[in-house]
DRENDO-1510 file (C-alpha; in Angstrom, 1 decimal, always signed):
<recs>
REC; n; res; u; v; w
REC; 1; UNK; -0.4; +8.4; +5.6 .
REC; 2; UNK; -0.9; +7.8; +9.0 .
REC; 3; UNK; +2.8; +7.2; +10.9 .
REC; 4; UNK; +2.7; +8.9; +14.1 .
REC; 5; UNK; +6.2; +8.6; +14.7 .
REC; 6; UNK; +9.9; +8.6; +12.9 .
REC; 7; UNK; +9.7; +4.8; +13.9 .
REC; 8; UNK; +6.4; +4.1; +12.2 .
REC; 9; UNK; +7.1; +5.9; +9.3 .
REC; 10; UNK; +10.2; +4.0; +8.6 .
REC; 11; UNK; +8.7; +0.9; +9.3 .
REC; 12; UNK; +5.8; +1.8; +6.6 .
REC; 13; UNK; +8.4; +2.7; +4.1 .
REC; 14; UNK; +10.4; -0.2; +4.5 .
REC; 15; UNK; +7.5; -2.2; +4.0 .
REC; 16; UNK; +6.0; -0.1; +1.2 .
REC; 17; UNK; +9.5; -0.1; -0.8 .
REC; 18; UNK; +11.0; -3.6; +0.4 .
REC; 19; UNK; +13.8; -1.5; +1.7 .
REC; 20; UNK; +15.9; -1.9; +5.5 .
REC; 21; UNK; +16.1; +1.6; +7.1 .
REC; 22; UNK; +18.5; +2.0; +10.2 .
REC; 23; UNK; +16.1; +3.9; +12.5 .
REC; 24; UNK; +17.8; +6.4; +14.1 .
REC; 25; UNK; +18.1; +6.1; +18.4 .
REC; 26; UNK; +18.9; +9.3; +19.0 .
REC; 27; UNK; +18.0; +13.1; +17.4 .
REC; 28; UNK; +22.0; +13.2; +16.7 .
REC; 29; UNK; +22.2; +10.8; +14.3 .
REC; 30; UNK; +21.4; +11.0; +10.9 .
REC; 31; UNK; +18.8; +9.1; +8.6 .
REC; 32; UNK; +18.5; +7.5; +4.7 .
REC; 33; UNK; +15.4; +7.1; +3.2 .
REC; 34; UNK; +15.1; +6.4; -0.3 .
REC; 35; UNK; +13.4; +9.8; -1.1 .
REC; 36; UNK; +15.3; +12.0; +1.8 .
REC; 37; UNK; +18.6; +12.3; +3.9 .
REC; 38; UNK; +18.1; +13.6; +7.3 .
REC; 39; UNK; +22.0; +14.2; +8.2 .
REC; 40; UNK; +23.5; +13.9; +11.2 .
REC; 41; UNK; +23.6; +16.7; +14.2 .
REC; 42; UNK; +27.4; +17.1; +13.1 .
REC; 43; UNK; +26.3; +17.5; +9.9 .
REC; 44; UNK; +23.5; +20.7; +10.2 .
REC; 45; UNK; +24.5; +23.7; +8.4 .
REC; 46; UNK; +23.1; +27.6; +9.2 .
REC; 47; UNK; +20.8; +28.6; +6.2 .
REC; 48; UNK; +18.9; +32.3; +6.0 .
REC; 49; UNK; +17.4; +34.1; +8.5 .
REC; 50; UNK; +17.9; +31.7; +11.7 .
REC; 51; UNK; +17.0; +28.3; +9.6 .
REC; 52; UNK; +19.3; +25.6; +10.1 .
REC; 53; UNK; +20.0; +22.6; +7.3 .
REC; 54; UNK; +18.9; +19.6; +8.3 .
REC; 55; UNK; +18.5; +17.2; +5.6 .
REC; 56; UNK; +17.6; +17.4; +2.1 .
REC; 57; UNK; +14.9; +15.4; -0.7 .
REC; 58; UNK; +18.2; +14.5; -2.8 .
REC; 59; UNK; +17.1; +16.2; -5.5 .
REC; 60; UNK; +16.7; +20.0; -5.4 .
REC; 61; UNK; +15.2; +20.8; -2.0 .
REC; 62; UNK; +16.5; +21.1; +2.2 .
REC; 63; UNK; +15.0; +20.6; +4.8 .
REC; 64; UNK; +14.9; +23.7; +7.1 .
REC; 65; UNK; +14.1; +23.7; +10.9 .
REC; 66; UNK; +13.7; +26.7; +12.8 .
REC; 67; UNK; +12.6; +26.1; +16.5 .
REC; 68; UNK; +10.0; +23.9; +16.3 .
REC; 69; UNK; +9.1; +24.5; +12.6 .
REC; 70; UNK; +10.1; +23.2; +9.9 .
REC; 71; UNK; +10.4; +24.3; +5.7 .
REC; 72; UNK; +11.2; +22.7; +2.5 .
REC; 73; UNK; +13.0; +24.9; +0.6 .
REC; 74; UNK; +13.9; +24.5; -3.0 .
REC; 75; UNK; +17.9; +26.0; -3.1 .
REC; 76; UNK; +17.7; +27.0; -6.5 .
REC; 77; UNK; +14.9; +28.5; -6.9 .
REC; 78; UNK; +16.0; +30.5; -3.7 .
REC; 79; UNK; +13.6; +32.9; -2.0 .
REC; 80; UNK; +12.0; +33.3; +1.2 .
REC; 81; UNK; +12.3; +30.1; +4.0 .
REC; 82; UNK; +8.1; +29.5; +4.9 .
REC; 83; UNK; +6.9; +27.2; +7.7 .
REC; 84; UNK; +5.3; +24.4; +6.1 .
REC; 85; UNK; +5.2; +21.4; +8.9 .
REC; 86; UNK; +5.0; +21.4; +12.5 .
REC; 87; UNK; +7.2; +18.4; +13.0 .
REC; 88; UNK; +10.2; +15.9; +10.9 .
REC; 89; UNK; +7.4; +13.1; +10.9 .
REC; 90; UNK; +5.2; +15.3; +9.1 .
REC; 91; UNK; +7.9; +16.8; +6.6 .
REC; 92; UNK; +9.1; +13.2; +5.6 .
REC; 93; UNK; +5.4; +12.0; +5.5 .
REC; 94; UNK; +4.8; +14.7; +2.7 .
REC; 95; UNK; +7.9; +14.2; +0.9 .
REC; 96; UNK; +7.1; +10.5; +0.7 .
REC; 97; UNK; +3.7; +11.4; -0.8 .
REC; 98; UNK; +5.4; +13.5; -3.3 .
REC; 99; UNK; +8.0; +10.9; -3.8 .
REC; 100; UNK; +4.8; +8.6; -5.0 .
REC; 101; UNK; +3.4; +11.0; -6.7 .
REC; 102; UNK; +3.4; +10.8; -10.4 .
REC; 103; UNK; +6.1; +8.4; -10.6 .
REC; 104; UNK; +6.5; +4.7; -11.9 .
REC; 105; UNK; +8.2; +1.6; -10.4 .
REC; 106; UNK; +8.0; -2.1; -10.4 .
REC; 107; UNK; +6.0; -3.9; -8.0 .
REC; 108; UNK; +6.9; -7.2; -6.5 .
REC; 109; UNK; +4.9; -10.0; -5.4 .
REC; 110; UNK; +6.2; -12.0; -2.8 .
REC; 111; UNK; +3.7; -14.6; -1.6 .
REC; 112; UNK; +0.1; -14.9; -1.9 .
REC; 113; UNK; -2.2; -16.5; +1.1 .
REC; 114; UNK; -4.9; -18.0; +0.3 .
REC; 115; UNK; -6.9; -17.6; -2.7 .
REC; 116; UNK; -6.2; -15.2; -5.5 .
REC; 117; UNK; -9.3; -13.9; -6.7 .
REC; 118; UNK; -9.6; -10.3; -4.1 .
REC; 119; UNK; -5.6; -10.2; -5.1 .
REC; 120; UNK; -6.4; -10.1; -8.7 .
REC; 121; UNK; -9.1; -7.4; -8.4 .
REC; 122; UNK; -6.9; -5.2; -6.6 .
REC; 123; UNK; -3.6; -5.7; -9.3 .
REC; 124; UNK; -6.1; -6.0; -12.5 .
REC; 125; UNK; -6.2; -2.0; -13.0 .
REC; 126; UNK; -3.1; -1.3; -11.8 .
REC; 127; UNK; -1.2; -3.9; -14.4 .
REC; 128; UNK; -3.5; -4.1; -17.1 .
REC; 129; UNK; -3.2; -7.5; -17.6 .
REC; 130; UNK; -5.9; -9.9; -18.6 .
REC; 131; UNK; -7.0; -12.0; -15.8 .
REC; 132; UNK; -6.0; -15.3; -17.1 .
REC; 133; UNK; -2.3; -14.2; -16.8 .
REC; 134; UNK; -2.5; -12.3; -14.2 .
REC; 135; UNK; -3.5; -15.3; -12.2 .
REC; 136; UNK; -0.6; -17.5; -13.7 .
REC; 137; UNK; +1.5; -14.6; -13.0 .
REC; 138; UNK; +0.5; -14.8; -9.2 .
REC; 139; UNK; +1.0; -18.9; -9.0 .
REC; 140; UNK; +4.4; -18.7; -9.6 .
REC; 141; UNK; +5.5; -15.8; -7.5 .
REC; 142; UNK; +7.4; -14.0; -6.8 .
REC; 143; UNK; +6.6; -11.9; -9.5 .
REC; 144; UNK; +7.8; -8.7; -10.7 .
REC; 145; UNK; +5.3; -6.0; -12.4 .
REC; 146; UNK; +7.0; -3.2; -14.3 .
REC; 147; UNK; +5.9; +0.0; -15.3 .
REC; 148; UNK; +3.1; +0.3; -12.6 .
REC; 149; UNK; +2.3; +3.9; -11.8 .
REC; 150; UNK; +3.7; +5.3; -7.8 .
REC; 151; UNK; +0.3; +6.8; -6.9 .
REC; 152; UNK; -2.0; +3.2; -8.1 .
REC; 153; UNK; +0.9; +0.9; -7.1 .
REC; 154; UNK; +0.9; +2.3; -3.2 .
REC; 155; UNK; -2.9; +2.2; -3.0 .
REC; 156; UNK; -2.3; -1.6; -4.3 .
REC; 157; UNK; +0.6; -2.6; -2.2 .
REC; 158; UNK; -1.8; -1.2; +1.1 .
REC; 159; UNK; -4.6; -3.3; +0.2 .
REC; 160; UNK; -2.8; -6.2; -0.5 .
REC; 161; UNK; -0.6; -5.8; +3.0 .
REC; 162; UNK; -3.9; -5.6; +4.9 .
REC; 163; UNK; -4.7; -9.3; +2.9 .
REC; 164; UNK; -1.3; -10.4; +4.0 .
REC; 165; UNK; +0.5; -10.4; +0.4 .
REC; 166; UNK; +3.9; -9.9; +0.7 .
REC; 167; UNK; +4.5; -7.6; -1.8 .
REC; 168; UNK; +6.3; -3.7; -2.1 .
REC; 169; UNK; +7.4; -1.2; -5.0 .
REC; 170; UNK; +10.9; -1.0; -6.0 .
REC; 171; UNK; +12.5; +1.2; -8.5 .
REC; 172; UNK; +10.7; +4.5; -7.9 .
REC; 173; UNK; +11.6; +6.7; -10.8 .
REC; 174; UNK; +10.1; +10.0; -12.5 .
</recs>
């Protein structure tokens, strides 16, 4: 992942997921992404040894910042708070990674320009369906793929964005 800033990474999720994401204008107000919540200044809690709360993976982990560090730090497992990332962009950049990672969703298919052929070499091993109807699939889009696997399905839905196909995952699950 390459976002250099909080307003490209949202941007590239939004795309990647088909999913609006209030950017945040200032560092006092809070942010939703589908795999993390950073909360709002009001909303920051004191956590071990100088580490303040500032957002969590909605799952099992927080988000820690310390200075200009910051930590994931999985609350029931406990134990000691470690530095992991030198700034929030890089934090949510991993945790998007890991929210990828292993994972299965649906990918959608918006619109297609131009010919199909690169855009069925690029969906063929991720869907596993025979080319025949995976172009007649792709002719009457939008179409919805289910069951495509986080990690291939976000290497597809790159390559096809640099071809211009409208397309992102939805339903990220374990």
């Amino acid at each position: 992942m390459s976002a250099r800033s909080l307003r490209e990474l949202c941007a590239q999720v939004s795309r990647e997921l088909g999913v609006e994401i209030a950017v945040p204008v200032g560092e006092d107000d809070g942010l939703e992404l589908p795999f993390a919540t950073i909360f709002p200044r009001v909303r920051f809690s004191p956590a071990a040894d100088g580490w303040v709360r500032v957002g969590c993976d909605n799952y099992f982990s927080d988000f820690l910042r310390r200075n200009d560090s910051f930590a994931v730090w999985d609350r029931e497992m406990g134990g000691p708070v470690e530095a992991t990332h030198g700034d929030l962009v890089e934090l949510l950049a991993d945790v998007y990674a890991d929210y990828l990672d292993g994972g299965v969703a649906s990918l959608i298919v918006s619109w297609v320009p131009g010919s199909l052929e690169r855009v069925v070499a690029i969906l063929k091993p991720v869907t596993s369906m025979r080319t025949v109807d995976l172009l007649a699939a792709l002719r009457s889009a939008p179409v919805t793929f289910g069951g495509i696997d986080c990690a291939a399905g976000i290497l597809a839905v790159r390559e096809l964005h640099a071809l211009g196909v409208d397309c992102h995952l939805t339903d990220v699950r374990d």
